[in-house]
PDB file of the backbone (N, CA, C, O) and the ligand in Angstrom, with CONECT records:
HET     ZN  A 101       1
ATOM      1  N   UNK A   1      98.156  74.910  64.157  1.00  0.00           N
ATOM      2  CA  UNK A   1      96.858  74.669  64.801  1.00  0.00           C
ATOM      3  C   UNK A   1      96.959  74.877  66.317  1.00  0.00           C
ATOM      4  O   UNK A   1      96.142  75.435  67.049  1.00  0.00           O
ATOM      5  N   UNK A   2      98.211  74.275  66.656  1.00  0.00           N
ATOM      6  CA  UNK A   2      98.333  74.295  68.582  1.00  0.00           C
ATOM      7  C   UNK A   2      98.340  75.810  68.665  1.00  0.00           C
ATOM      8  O   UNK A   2      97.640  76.311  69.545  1.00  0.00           O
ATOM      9  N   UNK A   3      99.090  76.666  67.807  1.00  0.00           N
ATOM     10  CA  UNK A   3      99.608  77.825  68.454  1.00  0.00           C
ATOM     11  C   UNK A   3      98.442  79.143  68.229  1.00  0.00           C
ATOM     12  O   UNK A   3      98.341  80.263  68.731  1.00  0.00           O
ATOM     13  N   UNK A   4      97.713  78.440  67.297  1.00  0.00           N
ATOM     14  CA  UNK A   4      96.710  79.532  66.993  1.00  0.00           C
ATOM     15  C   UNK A   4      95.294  79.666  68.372  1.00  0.00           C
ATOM     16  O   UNK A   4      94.735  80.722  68.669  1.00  0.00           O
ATOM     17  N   UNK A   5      95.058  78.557  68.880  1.00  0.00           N
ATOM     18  CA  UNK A   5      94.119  77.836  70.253  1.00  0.00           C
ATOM     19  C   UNK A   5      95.244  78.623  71.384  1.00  0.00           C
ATOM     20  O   UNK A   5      94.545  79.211  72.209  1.00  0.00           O
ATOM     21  N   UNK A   6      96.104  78.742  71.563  1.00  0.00           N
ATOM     22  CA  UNK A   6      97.077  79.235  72.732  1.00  0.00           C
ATOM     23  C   UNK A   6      97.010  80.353  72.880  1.00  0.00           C
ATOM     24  O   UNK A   6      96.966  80.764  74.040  1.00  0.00           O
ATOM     25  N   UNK A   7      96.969  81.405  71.656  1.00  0.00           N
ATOM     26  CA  UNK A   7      97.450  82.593  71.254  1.00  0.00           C
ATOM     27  C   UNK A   7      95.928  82.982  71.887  1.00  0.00           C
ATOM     28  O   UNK A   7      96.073  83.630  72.924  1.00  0.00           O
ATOM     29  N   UNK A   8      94.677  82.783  71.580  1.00  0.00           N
ATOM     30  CA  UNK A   8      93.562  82.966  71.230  1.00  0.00           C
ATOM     31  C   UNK A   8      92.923  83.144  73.381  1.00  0.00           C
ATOM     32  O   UNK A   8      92.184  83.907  74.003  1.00  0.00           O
ATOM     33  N   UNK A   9      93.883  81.798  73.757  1.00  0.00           N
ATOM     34  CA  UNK A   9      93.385  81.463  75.154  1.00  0.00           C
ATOM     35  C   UNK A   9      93.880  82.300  76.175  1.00  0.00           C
ATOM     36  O   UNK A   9      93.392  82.272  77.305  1.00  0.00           O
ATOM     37  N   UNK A  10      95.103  83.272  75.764  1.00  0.00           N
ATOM     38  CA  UNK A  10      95.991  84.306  76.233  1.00  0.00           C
ATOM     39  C   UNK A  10      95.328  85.069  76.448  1.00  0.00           C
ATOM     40  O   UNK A  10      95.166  85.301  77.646  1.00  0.00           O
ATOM     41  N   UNK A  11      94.522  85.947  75.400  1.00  0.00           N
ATOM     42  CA  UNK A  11      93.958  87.540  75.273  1.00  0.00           C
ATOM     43  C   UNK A  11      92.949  86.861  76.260  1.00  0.00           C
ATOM     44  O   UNK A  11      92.524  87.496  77.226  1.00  0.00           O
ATOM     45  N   UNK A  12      92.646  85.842  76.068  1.00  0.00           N
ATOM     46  CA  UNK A  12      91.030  86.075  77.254  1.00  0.00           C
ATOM     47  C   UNK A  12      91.415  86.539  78.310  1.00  0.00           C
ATOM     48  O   UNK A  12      91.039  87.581  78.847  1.00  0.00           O
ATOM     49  N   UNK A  13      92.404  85.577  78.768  1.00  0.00           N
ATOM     50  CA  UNK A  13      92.505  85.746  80.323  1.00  0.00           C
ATOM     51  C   UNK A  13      93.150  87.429  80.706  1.00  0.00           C
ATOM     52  O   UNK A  13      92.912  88.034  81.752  1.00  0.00           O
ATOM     53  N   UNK A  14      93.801  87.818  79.826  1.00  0.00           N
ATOM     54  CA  UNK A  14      94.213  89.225  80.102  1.00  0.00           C
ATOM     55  C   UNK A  14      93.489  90.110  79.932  1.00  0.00           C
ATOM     56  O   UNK A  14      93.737  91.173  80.501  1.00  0.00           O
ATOM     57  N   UNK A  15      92.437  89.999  79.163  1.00  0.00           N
ATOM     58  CA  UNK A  15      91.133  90.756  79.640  1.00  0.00           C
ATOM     59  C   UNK A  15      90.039  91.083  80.618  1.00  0.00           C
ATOM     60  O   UNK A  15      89.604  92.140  81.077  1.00  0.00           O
ATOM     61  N   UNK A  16      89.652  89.414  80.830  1.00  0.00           N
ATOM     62  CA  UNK A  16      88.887  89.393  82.100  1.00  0.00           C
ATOM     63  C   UNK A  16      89.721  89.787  83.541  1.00  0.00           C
ATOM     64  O   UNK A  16      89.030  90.196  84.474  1.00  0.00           O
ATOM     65  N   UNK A  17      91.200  89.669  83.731  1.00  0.00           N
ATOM     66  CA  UNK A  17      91.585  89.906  84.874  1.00  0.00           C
ATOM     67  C   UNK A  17      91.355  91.283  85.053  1.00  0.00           C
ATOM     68  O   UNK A  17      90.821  91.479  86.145  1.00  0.00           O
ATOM     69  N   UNK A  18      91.588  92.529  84.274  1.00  0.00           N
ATOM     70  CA  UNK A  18      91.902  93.386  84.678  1.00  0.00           C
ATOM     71  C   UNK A  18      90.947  94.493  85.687  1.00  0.00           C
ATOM     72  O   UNK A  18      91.659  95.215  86.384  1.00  0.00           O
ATOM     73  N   UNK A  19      90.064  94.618  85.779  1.00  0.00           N
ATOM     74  CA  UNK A  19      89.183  95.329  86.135  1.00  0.00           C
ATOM     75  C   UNK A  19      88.064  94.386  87.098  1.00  0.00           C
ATOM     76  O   UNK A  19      87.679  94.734  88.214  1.00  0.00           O
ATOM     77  N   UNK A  20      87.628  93.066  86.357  1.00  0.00           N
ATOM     78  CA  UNK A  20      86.606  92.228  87.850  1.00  0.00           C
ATOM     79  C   UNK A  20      87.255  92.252  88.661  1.00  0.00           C
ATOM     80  O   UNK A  20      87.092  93.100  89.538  1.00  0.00           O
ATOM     81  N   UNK A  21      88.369  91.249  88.732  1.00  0.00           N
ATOM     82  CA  UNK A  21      88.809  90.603  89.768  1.00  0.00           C
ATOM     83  C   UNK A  21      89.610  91.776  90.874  1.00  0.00           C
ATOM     84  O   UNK A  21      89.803  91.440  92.042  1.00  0.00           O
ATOM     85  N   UNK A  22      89.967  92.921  90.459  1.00  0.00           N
ATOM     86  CA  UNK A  22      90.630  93.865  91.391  1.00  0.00           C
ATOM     87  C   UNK A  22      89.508  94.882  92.043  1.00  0.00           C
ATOM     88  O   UNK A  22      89.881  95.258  93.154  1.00  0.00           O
ATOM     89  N   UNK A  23      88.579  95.282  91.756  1.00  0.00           N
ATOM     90  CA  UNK A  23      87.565  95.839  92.416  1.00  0.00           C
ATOM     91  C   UNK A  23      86.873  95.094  93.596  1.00  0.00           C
ATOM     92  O   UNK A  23      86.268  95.771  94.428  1.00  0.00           O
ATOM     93  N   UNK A  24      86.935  93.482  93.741  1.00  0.00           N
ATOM     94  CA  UNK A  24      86.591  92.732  94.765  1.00  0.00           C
ATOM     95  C   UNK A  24      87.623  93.158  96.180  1.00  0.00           C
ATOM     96  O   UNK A  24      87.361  93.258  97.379  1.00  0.00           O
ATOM     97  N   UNK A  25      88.593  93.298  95.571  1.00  0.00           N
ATOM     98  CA  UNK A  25      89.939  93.329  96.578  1.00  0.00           C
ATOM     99  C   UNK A  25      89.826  94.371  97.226  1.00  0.00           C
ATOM    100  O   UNK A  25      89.622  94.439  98.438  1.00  0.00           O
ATOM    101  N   UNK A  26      89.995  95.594  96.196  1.00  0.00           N
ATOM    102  CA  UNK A  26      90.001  97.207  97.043  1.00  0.00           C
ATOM    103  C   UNK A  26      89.420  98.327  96.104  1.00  0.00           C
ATOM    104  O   UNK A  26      89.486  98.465  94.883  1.00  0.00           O
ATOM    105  N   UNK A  27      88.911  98.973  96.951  1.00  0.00           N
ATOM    106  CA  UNK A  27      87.989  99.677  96.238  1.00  0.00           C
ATOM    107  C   UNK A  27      88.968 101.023  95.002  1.00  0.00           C
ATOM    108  O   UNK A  27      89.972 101.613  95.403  1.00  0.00           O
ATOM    109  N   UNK A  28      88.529 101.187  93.936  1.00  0.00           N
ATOM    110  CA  UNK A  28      89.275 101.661  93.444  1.00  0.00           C
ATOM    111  C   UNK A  28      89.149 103.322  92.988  1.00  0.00           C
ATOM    112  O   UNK A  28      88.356 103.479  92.060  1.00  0.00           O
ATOM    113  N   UNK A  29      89.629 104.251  93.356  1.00  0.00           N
ATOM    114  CA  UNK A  29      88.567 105.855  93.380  1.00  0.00           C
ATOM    115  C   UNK A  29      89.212 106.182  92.729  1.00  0.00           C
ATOM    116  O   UNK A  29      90.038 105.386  92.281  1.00  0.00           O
ATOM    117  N   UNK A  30      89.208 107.474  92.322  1.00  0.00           N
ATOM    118  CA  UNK A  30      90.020 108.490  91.497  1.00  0.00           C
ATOM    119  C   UNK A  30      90.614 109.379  92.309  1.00  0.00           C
ATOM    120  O   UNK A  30      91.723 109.802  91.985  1.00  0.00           O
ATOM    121  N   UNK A  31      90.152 109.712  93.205  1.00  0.00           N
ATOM    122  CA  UNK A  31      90.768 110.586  94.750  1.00  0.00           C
ATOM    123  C   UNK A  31      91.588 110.242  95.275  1.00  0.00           C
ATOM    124  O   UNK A  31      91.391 109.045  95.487  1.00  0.00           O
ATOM    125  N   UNK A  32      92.669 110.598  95.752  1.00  0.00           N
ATOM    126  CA  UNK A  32      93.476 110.052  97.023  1.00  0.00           C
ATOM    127  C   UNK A  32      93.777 111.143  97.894  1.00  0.00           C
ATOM    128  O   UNK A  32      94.059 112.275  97.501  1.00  0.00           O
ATOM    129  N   UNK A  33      93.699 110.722  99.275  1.00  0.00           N
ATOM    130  CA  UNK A  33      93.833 111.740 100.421  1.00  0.00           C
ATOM    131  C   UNK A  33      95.114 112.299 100.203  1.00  0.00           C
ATOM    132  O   UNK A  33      96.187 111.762  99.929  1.00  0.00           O
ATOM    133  N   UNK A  34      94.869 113.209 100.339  1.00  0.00           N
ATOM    134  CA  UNK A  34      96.131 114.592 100.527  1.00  0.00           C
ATOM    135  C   UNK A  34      97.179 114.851 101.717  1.00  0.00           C
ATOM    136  O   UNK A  34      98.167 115.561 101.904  1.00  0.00           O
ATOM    137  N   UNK A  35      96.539 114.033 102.320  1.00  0.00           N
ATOM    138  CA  UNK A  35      97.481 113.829 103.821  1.00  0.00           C
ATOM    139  C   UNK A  35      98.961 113.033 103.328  1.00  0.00           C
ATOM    140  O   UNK A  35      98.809 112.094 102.547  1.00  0.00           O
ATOM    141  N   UNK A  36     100.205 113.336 103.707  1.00  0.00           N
ATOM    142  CA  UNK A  36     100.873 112.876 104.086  1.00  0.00           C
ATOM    143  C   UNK A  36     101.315 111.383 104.356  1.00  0.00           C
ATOM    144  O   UNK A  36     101.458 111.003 105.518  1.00  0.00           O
ATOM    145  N   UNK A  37     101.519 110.587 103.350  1.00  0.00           N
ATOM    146  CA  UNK A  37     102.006 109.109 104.066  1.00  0.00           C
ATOM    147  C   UNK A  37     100.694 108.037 103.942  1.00  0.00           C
ATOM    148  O   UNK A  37     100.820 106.821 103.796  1.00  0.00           O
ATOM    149  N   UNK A  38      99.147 108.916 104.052  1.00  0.00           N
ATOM    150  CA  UNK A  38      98.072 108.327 104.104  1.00  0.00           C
ATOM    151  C   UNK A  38      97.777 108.001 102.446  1.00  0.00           C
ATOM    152  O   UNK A  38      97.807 108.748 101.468  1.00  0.00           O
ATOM    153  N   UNK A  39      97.416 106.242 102.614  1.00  0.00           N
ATOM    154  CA  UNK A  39      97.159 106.114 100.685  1.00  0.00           C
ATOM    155  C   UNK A  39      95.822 105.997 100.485  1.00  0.00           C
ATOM    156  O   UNK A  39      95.481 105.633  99.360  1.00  0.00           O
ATOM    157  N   UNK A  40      94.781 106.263 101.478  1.00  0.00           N
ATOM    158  CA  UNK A  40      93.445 105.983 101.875  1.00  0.00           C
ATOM    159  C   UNK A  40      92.982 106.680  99.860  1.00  0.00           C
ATOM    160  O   UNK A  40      93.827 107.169  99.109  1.00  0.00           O
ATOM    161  N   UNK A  41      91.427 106.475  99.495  1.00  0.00           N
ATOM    162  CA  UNK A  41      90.728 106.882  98.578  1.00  0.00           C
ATOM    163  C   UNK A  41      89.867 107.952  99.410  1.00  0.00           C
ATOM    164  O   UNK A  41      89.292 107.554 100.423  1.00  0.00           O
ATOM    165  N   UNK A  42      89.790 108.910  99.131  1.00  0.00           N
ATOM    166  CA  UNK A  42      89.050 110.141  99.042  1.00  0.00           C
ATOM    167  C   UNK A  42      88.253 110.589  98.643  1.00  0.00           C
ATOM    168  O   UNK A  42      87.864 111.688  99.038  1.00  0.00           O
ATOM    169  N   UNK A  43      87.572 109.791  97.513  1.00  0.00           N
ATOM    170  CA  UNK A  43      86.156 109.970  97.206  1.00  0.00           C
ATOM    171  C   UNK A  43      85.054 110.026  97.514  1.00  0.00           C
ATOM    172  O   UNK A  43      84.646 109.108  98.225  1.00  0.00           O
ATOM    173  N   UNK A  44      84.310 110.871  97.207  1.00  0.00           N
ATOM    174  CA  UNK A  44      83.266 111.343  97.945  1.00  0.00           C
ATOM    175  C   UNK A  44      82.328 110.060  98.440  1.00  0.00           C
ATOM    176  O   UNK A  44      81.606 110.015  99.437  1.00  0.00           O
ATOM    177  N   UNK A  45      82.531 109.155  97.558  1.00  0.00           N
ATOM    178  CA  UNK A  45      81.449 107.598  97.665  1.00  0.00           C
ATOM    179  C   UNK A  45      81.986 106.688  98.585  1.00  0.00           C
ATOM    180  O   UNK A  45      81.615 105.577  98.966  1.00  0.00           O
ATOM    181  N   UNK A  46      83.242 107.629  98.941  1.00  0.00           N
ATOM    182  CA  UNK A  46      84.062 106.922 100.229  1.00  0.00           C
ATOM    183  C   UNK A  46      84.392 107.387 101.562  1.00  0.00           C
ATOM    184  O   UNK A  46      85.064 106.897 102.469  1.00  0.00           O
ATOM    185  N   UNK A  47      83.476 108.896 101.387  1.00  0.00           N
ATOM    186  CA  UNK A  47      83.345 109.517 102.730  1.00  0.00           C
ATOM    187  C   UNK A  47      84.646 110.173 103.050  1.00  0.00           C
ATOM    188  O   UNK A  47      85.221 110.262 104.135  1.00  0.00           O
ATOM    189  N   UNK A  48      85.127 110.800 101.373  1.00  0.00           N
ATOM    190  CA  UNK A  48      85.994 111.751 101.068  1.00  0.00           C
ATOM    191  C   UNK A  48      85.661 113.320 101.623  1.00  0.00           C
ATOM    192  O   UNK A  48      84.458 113.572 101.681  1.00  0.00           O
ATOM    193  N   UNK A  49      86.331 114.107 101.923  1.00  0.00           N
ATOM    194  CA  UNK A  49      85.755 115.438 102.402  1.00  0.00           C
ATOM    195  C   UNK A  49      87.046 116.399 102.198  1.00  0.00           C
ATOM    196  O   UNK A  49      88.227 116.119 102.405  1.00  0.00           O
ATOM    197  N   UNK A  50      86.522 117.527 101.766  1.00  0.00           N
ATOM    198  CA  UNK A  50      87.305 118.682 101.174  1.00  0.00           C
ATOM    199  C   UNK A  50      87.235 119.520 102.232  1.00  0.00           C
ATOM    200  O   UNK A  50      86.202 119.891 102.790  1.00  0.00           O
ATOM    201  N   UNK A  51      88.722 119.912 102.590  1.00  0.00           N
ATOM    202  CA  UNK A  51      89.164 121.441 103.361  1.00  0.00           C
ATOM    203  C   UNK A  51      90.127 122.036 102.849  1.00  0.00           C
ATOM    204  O   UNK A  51      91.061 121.686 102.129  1.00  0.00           O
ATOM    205  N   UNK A  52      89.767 123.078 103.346  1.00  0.00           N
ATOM    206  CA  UNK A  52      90.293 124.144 103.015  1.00  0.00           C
ATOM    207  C   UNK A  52      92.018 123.978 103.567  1.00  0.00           C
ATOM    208  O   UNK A  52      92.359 123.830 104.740  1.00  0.00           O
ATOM    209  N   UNK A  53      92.821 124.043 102.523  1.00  0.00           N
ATOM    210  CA  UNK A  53      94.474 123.898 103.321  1.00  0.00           C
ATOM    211  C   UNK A  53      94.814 124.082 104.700  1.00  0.00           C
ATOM    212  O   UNK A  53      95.086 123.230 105.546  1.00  0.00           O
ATOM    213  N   UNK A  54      94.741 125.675 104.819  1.00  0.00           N
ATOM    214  CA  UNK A  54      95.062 126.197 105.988  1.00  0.00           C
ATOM    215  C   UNK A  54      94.285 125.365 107.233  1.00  0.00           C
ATOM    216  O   UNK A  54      94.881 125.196 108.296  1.00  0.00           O
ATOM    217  N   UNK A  55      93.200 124.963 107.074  1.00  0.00           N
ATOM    218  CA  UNK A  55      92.420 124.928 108.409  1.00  0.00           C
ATOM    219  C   UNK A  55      93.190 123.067 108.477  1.00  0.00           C
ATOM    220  O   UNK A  55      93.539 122.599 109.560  1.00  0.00           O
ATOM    221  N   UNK A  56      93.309 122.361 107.321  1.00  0.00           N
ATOM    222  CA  UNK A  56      94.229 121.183 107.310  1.00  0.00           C
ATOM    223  C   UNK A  56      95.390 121.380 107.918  1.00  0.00           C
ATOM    224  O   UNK A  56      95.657 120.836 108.989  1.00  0.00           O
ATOM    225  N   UNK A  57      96.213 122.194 107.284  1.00  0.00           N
ATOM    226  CA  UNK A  57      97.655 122.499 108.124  1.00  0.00           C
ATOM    227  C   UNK A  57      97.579 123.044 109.467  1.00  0.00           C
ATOM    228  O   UNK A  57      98.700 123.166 109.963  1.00  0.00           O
ATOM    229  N   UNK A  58      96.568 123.434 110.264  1.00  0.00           N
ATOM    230  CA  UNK A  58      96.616 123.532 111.541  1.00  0.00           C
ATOM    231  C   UNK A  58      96.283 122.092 111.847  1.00  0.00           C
ATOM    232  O   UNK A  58      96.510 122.060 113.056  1.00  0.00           O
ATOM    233  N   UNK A  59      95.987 121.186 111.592  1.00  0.00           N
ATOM    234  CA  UNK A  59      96.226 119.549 111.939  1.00  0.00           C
ATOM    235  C   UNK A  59      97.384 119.128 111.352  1.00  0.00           C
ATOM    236  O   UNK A  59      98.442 119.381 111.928  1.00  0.00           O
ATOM    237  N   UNK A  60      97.388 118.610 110.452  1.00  0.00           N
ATOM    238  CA  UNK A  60      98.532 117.907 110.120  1.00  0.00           C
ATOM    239  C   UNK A  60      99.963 118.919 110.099  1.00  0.00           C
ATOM    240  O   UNK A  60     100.973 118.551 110.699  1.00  0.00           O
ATOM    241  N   UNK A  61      99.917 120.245 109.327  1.00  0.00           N
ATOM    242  CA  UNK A  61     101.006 121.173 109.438  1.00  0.00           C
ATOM    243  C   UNK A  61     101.415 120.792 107.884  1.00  0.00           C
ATOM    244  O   UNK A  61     101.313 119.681 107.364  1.00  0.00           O
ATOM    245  N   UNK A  62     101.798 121.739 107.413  1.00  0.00           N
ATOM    246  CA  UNK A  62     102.006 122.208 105.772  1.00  0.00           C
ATOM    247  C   UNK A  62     102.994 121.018 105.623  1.00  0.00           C
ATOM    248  O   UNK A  62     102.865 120.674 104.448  1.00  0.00           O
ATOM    249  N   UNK A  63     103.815 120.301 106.152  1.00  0.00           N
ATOM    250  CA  UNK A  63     104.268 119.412 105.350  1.00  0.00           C
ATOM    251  C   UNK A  63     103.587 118.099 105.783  1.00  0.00           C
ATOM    252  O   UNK A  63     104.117 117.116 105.265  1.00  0.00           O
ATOM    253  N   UNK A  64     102.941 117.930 106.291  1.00  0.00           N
ATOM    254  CA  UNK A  64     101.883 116.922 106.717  1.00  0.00           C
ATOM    255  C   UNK A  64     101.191 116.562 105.318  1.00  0.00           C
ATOM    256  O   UNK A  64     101.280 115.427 104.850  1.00  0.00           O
ATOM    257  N   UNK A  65     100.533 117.543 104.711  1.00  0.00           N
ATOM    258  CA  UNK A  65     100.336 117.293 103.444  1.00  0.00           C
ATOM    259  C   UNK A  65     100.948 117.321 101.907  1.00  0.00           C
ATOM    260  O   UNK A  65     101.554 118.286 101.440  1.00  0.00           O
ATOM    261  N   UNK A  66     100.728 116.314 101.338  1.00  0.00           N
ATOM    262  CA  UNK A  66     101.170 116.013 100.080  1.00  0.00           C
ATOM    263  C   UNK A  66     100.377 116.733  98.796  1.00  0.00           C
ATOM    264  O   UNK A  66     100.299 116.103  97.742  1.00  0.00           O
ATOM    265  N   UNK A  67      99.843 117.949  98.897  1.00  0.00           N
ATOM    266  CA  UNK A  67      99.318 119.058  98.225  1.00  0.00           C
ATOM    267  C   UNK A  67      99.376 120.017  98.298  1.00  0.00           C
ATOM    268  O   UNK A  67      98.688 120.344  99.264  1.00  0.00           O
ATOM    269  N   UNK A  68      99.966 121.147  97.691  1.00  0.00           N
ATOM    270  CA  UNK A  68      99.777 122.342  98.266  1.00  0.00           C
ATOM    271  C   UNK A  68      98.764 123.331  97.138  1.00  0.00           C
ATOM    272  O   UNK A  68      99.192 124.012  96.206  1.00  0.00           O
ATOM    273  N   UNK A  69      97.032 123.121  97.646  1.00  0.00           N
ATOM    274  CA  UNK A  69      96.264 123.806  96.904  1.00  0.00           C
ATOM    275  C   UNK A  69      95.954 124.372  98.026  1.00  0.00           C
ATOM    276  O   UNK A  69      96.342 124.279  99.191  1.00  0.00           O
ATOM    277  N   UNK A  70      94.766 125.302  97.154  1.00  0.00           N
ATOM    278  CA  UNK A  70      94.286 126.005  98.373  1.00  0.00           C
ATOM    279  C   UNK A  70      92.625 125.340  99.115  1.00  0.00           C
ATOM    280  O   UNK A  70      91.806 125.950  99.802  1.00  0.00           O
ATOM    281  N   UNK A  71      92.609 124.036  98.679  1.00  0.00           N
ATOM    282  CA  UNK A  71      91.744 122.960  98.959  1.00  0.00           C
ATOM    283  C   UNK A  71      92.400 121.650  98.657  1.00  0.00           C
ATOM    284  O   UNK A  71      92.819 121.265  97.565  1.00  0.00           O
ATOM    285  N   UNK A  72      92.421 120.866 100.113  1.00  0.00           N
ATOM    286  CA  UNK A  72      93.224 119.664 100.166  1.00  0.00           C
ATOM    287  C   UNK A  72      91.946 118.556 100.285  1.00  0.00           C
ATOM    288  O   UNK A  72      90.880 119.036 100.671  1.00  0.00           O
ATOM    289  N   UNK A  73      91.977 117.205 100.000  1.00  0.00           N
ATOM    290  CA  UNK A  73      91.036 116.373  99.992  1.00  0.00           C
ATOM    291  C   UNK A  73      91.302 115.105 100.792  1.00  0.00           C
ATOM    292  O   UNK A  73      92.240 114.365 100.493  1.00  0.00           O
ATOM    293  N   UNK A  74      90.499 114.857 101.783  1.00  0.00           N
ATOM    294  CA  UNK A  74      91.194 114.185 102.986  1.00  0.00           C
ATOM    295  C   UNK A  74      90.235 112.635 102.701  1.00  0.00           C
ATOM    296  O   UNK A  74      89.314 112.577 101.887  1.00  0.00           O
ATOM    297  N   UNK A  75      90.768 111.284 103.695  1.00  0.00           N
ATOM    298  CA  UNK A  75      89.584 110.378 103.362  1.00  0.00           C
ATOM    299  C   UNK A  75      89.193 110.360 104.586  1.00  0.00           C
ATOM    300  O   UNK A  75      89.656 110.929 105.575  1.00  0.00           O
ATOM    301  N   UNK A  76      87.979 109.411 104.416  1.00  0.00           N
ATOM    302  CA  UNK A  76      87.048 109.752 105.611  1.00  0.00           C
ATOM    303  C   UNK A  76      88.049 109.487 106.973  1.00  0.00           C
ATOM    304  O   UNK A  76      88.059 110.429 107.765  1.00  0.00           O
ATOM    305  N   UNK A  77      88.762 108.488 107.274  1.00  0.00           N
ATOM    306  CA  UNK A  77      89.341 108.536 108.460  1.00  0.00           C
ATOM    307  C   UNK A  77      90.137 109.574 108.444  1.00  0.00           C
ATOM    308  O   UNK A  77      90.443 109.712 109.628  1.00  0.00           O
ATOM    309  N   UNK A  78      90.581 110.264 107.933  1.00  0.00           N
ATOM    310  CA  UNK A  78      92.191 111.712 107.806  1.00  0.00           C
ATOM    311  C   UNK A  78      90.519 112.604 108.462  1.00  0.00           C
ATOM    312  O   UNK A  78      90.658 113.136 109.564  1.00  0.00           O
ATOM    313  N   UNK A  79      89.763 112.669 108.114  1.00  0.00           N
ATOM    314  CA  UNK A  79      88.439 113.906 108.280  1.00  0.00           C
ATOM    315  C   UNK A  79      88.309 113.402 109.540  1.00  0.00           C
ATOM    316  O   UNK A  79      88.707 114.240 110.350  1.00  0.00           O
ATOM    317  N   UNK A  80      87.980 112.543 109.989  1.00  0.00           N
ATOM    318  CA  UNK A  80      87.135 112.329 111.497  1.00  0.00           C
ATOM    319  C   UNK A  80      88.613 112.463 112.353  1.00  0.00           C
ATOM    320  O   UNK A  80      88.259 112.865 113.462  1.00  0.00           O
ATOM    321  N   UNK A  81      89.752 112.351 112.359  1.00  0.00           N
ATOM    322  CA  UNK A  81      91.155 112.824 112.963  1.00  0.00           C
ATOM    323  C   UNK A  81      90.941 114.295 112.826  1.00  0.00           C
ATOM    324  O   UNK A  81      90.879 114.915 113.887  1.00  0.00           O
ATOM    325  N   UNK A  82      90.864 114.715 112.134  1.00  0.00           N
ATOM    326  CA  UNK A  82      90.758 116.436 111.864  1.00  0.00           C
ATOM    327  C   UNK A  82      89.544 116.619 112.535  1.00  0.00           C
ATOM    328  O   UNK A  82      89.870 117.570 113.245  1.00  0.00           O
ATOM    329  N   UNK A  83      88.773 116.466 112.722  1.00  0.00           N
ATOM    330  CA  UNK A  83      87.446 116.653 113.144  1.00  0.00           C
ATOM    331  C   UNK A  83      87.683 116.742 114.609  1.00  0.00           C
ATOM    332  O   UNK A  83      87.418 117.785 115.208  1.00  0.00           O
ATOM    333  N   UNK A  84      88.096 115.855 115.126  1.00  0.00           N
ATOM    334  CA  UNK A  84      88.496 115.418 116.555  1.00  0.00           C
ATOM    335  C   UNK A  84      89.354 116.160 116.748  1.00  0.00           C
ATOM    336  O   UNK A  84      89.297 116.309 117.969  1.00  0.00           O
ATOM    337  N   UNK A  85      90.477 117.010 116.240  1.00  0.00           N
ATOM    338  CA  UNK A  85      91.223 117.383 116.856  1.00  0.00           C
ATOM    339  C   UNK A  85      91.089 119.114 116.601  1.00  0.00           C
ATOM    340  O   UNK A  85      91.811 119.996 117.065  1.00  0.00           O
ATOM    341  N   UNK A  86      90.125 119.216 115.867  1.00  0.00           N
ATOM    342  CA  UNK A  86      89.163 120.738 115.979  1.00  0.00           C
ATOM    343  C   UNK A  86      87.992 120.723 116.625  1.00  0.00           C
ATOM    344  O   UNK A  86      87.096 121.555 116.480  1.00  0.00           O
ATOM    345  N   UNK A  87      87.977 119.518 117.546  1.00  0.00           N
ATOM    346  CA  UNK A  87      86.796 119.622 118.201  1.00  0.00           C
ATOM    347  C   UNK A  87      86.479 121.180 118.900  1.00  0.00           C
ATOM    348  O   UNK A  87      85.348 121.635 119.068  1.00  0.00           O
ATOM    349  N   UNK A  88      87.169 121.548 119.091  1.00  0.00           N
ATOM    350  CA  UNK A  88      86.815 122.571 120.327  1.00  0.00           C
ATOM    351  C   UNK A  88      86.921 124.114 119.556  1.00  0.00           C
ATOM    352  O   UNK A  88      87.010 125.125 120.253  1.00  0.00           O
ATOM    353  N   UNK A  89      86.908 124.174 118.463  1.00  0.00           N
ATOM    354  CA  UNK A  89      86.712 125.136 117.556  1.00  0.00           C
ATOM    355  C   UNK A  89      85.456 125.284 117.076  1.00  0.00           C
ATOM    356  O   UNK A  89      84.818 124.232 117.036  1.00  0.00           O
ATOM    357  N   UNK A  90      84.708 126.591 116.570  1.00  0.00           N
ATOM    358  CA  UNK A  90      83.304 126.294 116.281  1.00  0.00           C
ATOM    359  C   UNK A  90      83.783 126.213 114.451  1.00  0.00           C
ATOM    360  O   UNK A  90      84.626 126.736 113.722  1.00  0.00           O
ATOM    361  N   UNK A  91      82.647 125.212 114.326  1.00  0.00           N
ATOM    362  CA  UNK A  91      82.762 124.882 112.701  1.00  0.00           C
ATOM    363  C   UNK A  91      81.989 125.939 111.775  1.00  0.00           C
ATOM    364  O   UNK A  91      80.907 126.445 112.073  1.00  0.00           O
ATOM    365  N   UNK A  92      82.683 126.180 110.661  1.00  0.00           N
ATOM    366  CA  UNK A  92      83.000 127.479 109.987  1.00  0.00           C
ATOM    367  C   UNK A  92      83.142 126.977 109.052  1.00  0.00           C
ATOM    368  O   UNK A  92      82.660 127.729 108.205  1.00  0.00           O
ATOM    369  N   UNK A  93      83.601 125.938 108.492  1.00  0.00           N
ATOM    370  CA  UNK A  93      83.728 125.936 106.884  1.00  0.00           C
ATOM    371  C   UNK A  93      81.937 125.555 105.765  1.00  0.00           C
ATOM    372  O   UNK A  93      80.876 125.094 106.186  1.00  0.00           O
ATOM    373  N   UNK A  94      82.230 125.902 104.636  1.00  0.00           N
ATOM    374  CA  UNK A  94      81.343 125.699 104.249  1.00  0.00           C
ATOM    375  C   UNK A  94      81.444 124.716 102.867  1.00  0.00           C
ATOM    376  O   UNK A  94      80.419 124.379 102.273  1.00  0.00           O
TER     377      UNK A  94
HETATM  378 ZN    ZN A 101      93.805 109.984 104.666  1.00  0.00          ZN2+
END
């Protein structure tokens, strides 16, 4: 009788933890920035933004990033660093 009430009080709690209680904490995406060292989320609902490699590796530099496509996916702070530091370039990507 005790062990069947125990067994029963287990599965709850390992259910409800998994998914409420960690989305309060940090947001959880499917994206992760492509930069180098950076563990930021990259999703677009997170002010994720896609460039083009090359124009990335003139910021960070080909081993700067932890992708080598020919479209890298940055999070919003890795983008506004890149942004800033192409300031003085005219913007071209599309
Ligand atoms: Zn980043």
């Amino acid at each position: 009788m005790g062990f069947k009430s125990n067994a029963r009080k287990r599965r709850d709690e390992s259910a409800a933890s998994v998914d409420s209680k960690k989305s309060e904490e940090e947001y959880i995406g499917q994206v992760k920035c492509d930069v180098a060292g950076c563990n930021n989320w990259a999703d677009k609902k997170v002010g994720g933004r896609k460039l083009a490699f090359d124009r990335a590796a003139d910021v960070w530099g080909e081993s700067g990033l932890s992708r080598d496509s020919r479209r890298i996916t940055v999070c919003k702070s890795c983008y506004r660093a890149w942004k800033k530091a192409k300031k003085d370039e005219p913007t071209e990507w599309s």
